[in-house]
N, C-alpha and C positions, 0 to 999 in steps of 0.2 A: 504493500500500500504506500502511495504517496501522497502525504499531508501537506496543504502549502496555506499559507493567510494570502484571503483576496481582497481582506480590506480591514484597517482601524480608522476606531473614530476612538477619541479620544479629550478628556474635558476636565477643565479644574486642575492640573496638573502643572506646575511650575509655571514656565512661562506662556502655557496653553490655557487660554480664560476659556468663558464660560458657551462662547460660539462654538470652542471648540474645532478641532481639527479634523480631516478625514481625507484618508491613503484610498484609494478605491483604484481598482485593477491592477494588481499587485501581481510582478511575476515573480519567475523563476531569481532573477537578478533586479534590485531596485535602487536608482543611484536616487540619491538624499544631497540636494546642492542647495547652496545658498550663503549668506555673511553670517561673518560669527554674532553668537549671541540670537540667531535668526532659533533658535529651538531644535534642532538636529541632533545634539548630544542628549535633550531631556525627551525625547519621544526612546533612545534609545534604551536612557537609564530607568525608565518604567521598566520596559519588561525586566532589564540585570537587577534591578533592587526586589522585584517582585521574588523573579526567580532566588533571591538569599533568601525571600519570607517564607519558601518551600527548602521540604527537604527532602531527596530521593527515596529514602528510608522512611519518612514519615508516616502512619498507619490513618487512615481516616478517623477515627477517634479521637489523634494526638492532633492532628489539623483544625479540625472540629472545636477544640479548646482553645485553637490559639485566635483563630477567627473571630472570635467573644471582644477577647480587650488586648490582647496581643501581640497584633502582626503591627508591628510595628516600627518595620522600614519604611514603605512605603506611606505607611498611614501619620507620618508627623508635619506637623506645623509648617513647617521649613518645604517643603513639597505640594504644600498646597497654592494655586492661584494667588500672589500677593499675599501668601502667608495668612489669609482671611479665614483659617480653620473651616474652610466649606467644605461637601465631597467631593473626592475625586471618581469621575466616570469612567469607562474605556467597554467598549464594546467590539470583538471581534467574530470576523468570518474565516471559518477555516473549512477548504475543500480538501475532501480523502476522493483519491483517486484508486480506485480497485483493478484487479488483471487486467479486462477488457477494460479497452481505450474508454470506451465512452459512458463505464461506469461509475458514477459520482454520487458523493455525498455531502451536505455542506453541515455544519454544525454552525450555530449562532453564540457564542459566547459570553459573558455581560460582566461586569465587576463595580462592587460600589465601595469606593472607601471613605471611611471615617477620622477624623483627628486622632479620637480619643481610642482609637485602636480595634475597635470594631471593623471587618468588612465582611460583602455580603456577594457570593459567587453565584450566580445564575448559569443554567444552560437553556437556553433555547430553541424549541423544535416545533412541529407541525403534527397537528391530530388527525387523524384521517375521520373522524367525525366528531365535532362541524367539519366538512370539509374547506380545508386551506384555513381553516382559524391557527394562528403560531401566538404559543404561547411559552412565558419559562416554567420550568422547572422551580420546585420548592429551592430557597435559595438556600445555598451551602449543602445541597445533598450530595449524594455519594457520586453520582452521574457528575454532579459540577465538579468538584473534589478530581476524580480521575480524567476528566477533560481538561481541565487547567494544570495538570499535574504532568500531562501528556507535553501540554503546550512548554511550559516552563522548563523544566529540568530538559528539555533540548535547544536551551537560548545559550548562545554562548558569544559575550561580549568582549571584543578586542578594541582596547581603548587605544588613544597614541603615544598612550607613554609606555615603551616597551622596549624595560631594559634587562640587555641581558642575561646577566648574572646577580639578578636579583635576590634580596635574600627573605623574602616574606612573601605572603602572596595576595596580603593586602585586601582590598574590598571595591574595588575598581576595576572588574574584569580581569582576561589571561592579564600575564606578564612574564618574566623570565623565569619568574619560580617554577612554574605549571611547564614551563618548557624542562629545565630541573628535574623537576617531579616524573616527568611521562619513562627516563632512563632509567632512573633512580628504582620507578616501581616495578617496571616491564623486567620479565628473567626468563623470556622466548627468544632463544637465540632467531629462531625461523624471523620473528617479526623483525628485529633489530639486523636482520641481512634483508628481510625486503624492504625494512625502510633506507637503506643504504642506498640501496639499485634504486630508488623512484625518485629519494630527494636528489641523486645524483644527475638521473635524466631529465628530472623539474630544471636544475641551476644550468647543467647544461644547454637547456633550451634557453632560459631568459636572462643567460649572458652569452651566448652566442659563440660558446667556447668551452671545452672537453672538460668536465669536471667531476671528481673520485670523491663522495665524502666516504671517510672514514669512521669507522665506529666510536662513537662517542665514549668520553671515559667521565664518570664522577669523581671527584674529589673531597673526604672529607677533611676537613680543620676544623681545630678551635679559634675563634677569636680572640681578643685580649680579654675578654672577660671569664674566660672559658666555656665561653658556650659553642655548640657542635655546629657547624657551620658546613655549607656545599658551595662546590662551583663546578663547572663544565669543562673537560674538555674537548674545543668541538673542533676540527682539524679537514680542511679540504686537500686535496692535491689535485694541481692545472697542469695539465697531461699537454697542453698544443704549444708548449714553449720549450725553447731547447733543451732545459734542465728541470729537470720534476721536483719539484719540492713541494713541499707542505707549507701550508700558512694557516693561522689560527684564522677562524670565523670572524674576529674583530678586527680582522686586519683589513678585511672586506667590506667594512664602512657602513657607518648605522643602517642605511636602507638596506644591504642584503639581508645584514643579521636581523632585521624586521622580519623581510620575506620567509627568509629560513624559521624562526618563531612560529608565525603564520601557518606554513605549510606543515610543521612537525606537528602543534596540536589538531590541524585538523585532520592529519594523517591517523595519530594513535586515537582520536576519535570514531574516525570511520574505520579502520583496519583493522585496528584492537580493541577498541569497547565496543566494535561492531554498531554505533549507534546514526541511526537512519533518520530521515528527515530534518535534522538540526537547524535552526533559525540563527544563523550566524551576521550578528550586527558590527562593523568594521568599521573603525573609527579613523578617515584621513590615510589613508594606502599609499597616497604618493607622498608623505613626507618622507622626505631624503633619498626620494626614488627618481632616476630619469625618467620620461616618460615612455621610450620604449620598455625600458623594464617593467613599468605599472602596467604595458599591455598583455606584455606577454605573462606576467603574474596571472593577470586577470584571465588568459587565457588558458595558464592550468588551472584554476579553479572553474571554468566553463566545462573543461571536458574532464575531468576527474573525480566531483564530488555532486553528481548529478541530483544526488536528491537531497539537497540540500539546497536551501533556499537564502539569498546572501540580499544584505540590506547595507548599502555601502555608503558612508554619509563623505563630502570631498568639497574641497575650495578651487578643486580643478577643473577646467575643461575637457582631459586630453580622454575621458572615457564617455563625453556625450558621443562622440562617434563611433559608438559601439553600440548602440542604438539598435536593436533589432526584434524578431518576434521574444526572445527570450529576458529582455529591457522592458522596465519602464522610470520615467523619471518623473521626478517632483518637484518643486521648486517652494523652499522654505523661505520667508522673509516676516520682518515684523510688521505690524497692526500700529493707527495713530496713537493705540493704546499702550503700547506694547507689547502685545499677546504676537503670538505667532497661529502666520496664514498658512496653508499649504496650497499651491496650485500643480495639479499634473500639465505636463508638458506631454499635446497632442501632435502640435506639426510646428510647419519651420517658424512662424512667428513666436509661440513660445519661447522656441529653441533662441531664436535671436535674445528675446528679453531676457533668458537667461543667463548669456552672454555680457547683456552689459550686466545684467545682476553681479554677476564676479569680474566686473571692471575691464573686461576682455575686449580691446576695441580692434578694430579694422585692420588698424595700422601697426597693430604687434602679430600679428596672425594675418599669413595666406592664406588665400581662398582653397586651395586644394592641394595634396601632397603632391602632386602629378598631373601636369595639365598635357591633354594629347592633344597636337592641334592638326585639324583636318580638311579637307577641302569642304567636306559638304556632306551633308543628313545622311545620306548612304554610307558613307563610310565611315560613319557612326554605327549603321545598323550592322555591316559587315565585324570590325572592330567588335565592338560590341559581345557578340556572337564566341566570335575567335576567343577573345580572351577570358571568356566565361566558359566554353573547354578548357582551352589551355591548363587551365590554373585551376582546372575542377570544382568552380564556382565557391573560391575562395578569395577571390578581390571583388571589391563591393564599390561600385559603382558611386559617386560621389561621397564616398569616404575615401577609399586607397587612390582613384583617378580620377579624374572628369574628363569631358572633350569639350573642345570650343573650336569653331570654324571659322577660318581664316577667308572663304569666299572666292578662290582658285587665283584671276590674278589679284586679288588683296594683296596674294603673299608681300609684291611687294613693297609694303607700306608697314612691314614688319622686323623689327631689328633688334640686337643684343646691346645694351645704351650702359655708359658709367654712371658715375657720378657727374662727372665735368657737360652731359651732355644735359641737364636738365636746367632749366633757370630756376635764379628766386624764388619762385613760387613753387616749384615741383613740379612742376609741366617739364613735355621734352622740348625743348628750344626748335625743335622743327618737327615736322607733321608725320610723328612714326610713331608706332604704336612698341612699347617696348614688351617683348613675348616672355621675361621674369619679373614683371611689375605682377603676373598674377600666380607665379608661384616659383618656388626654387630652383621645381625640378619641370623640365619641359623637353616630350617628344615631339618633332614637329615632322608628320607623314604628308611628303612631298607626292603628286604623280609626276614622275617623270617626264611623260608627253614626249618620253624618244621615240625616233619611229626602226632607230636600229639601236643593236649593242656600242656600236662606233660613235652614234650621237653624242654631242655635247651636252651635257647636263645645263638645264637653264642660270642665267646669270646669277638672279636672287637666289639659289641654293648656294650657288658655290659663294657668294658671298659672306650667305649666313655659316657656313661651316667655316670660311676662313677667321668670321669675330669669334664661334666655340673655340677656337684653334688657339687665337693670339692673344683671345683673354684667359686661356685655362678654365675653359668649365665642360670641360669634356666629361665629367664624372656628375654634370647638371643637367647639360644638355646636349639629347641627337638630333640630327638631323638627317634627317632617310628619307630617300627618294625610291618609290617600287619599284621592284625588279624589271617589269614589262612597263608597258604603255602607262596604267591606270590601275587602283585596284580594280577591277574586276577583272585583271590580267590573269589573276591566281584565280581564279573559278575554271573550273573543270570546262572544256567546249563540252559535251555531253551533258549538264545541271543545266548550264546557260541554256542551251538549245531545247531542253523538258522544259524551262520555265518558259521558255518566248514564244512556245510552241502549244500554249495551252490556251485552248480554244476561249475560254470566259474573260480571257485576260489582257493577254498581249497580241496575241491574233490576229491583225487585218484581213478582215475579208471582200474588203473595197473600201474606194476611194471616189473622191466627188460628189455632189448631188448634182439632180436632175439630167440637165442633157450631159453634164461632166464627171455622170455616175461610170463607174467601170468596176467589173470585179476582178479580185485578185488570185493570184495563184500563188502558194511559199513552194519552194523547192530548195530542198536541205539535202539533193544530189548535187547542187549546182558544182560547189567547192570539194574537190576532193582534199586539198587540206583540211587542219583541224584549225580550230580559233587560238592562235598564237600569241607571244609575249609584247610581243609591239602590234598589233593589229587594234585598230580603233572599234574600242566593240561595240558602238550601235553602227557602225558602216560596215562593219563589217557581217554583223547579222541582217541589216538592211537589206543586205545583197540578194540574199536568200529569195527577196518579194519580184513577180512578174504578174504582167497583165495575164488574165485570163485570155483572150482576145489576141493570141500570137500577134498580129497584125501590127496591136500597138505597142509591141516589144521591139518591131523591125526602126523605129521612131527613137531613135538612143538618147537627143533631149529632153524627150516625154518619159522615159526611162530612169533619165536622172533624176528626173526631178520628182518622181514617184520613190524613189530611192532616201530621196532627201528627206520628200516627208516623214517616211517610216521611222529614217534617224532621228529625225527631230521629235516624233511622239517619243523616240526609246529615250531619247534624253531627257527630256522633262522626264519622264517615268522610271527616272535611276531610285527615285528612293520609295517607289514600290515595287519596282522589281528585287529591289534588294532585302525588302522584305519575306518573298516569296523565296528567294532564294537560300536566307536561313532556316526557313522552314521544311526545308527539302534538305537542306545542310548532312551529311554524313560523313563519319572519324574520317572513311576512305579518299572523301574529297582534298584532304588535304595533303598540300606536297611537298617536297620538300624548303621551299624556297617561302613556303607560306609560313609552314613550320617556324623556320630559323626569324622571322620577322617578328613573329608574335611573341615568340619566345625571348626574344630582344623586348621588347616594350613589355613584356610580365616581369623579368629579369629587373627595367628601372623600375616598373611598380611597388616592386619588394625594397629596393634601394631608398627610396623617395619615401617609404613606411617605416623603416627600419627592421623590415623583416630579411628571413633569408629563404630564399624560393629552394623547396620541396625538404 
């Protein structure tokens, strides 16, 4: 079974007054953004304080008494709205998902707290007569008691101060202790070698280079007082450098030995206490982290602790654009009162105000890691295609790249500009558009328009690869000119000819009205060649078309210019034919020269992300 929360509302609690708050469509992953002070940290320390007011061992009996005048974490002064000794509310939704996909259950949850140490757990359900009347449960029964008991003792809070050879374990979530602790109590050899192998292949992945941890050792001392004290020893060795040596964990600078913390506890939590569904609340991931490291963190924690549901609160940007079916975001800010609001963030205007929310303006941030730049909507749609094989539908489309169209001769009114070429103002001192004003990293896919292998490459290319050349940004920017004529050079003659040849579509079957009506003939014996690399491809499938009417074939003006039309519909209609043409798209189609192309511009995609392709 997989349990997941699809939404809290929440009320009366710190700095959440009496409007109250409310999380609604809650996924798998939920990023929690916003300015300090905005309520982030106190939505989280409800559930952590809760969860101290439970204990796993606890008997419903011993719960039962404490619920009276007792529980008295959560239930004090100090935690209430303005301290106004009023109650604190919180109601949630929790779906259980059973074997079959589309098996589901929701539970309604409810909690009421008191100053004076009193609170009162509800469960919430539906009677099947009356029909649809939802009502709760006797408050504090046993049904509440095991529902909230379910919820809590699987909440596990990672705050940001987390250091690593701690010596307490404090009341503030993990910390180094609990990292300590997880060595100290484990005496399975099997687990402590498969955690070796996984955190080895974690670190390896999200620093991008060969790394061995070694088995960890404890250490005990006395202090000066003499009391018994621990420490870690926790020792990697970096295999892709000339000389292997060992370095302590801390040598590896606050942000790894976070990551490493991070991933240990929720290793010997899922592996070793075997425990499933966890509500893992994560307080600030990228402090002291680069931001390719907080991705690719982020992305072991995607594909390795699946049922687990992670609530990640951030001052950062660099995880809105992970954004996906398994995301949702929120956007915390304060009230004229000073209470905190929650808004979900649905589409891109959100997303913008979020942005300036965390002060993130224009002018510090590129619009795109990867700008591809193209002649035109076709070879977008082609592109497109290609590179969602290629990469096995692992580059995502206005996150890792965008395309933008240069308009065929635009190209050239396009240029690579310093500094010295813009005036005063930031304008370019002359009328060119410069192609890294909108991102660092820039493909720019040229058609050639040679009509042989011998042809000269047009002026404006060789231009622009002489400025990558002579300013060193070869590792920024390519500039590639296709193999053939055009892209649609690399389309199979056989795809081309099934799509142009399809009767609802591309078809002519005459030309003219009235007395200048005539019908047509295709004939795809005409050319005993195949459709080639320099061959213009709507003249050349033009060719294909004759009059029905031999008589007016013998007319070779009348001929061309029936010719011409044909090309001219095919042209306009490049970017539906190249629609159809993905759609018919198969592995076999492609060749090797298409291959090596794409695989170049997936190659800078990875580069321009900071990933590393395959």
């Amino acid at each position: 079974m997989v349990r997941r929360l699809k939404s809290i509302s929440l009320k009366g609690w710190r700095s959440i007054d009496y409007e109250g708050i409310k999380l609604k469509g809650l996924n798998r992953f939920n990023l929690i953004i916003g300015e300090n002070n905005s309520g982030k940290t106190n939505l989280f320390r409800y559930f952590f304080l809760l969860s101290l007011d439970y204990y796993p061992t606890e008997t419903y009996a011993e719960w039962k008494e404490k619920v009276q005048d007792k529980f008295n974490i959560v239930n004090s002064v100090e935690n209430t709205w303005k301290m106004n000794s009023k109650s604190i509310i919180s109601e949630l939704v929790i779906e259980e998902q059973f074997g079959i996909k589309d098996t589901k259950n929701y539970k309604r949850l409810s909690a009421k707290h008191y100053s004076n140490g009193n609170s009162y757990f509800y469960n919430k359900h539906k009677l099947k007569s009356p029909p649809n009347k939802t009502i709760y449960d006797f408050p504090n029964s046993k049904d509440s008691f095991q529902d909230w008991m379910n919820l809590v003792n699987r909440v596990e809070y990672f705050n940001p101060l987390r250091d690593l050879n701690r010596e307490n374990s404090g009341s503030e979530g993990f910390n180094g202790f609990q990292f300590i602790d997880h060595f100290r109590s484990c005496k399975e050899e099997f687990i402590l070698h498969h955690y070796c192998y996984l955190i080895s292949n974690w670190l390896t992945y999200i620093l991008q280079e060969e790394i061995r941890v070694l088995k960890p050792n404890i250490i005990e001392y006395k202090n000066p007082f003499g009391e018994q004290m621990m420490s870690i020893d926790y020792r990697l060795l970096r295999l892709d450098i000339s000389k292997r040596r060992e370095y302590k964990l801390e040598s590896f600078g606050t942000g790894l030995s976070q990551i490493v913390m991070i991933l240990t506890h929720l290793y010997f939590r899922c592996y070793y206490d075997k425990y499933k569904n966890m509500f893992i609340l994560l307080e600030e991931p990228e402090t002291n982290l680069h931001p390719n490291l907080l991705n690719r963190f982020v992305d072991i924690l995607e594909e390795n602790f699946k049922s687990y549901q992670f609530f990640i609160s951030s001052h950062s940007p660099v995880l809105m654009d992970r954004l996906n079916e398994q995301w949702s975001i929120y956007k915390f800010s304060r009230t004229i009162a000073g209470g905190t609001s929650v808004t979900r963030c649905l589409n891109k205007s959100d997303k913008f105000e979020l942005l300036d929310e965390l002060g993130v303006r224009p002018s510090q941030i590129l619009l795109s890691n990867l700008i591809i730049w193209v002649e035109g909507p076709s070879d977008v749609t082609y592109l497109r295609k290609w590179i969602k094989d290629r990469s096995n539908d692992e580059l995502k489309e206005n996150i890792d790249f965008s395309f933008a169209m240069y308009g065929g001769k635009n190209l050239f009114s396009f240029g690579i500009y310093d500094e010295e070429d813009y005036d005063n103002t930031g304008d370019l001192s002359h009328e060119f558009i410069d192609i890294l004003k909108s991102s660092r990293y820039s493909y720019v896919l040229c058609d050639s328009d040679k009509k042989s292998h011998s042809s000269a490459s047009k002026k404006k290319v060789i231009e622009l690869k002489n400025d990558v050349e002579d300013k060193n940004l070869d590792n920024f920017v390519i500039i590639r000119e296709t193999d053939g004529r055009e892209i649609e050079n690399y389309i199979p003659h056989k795809l081309l000819k099934k799509v142009l040849n399809n009767e609802g579509s591309f078809k002519r079957k005459s030309i003219g009205k009235k007395k200048n009506y005539r019908k047509l003939k295709y004939n795809d014996s005409r050319f005993k060649r195949l459709f080639a690399d320099f061959d213009s491809f709507d003249e050349f499938f033009s060719g294909y078309y004759y009059y029905e009417d031999t008589s007016d074939n013998l007319n070779r003006r009348k001929l061309r210019k029936l010719r011409e039309n044909v090309k001219e519909g095919y042209s306009q209609k490049k970017p539906k034919i190249a629609k159809e043409v993905i759609n018919v798209w198969e592995d076999k189609d492609y060749t090797p020269q298409l291959i090596k192309l794409i695989d170049e511009i997936i190659d800078m995609i990875y580069k321009a992300n900071g990933k590393v392709n395959g």
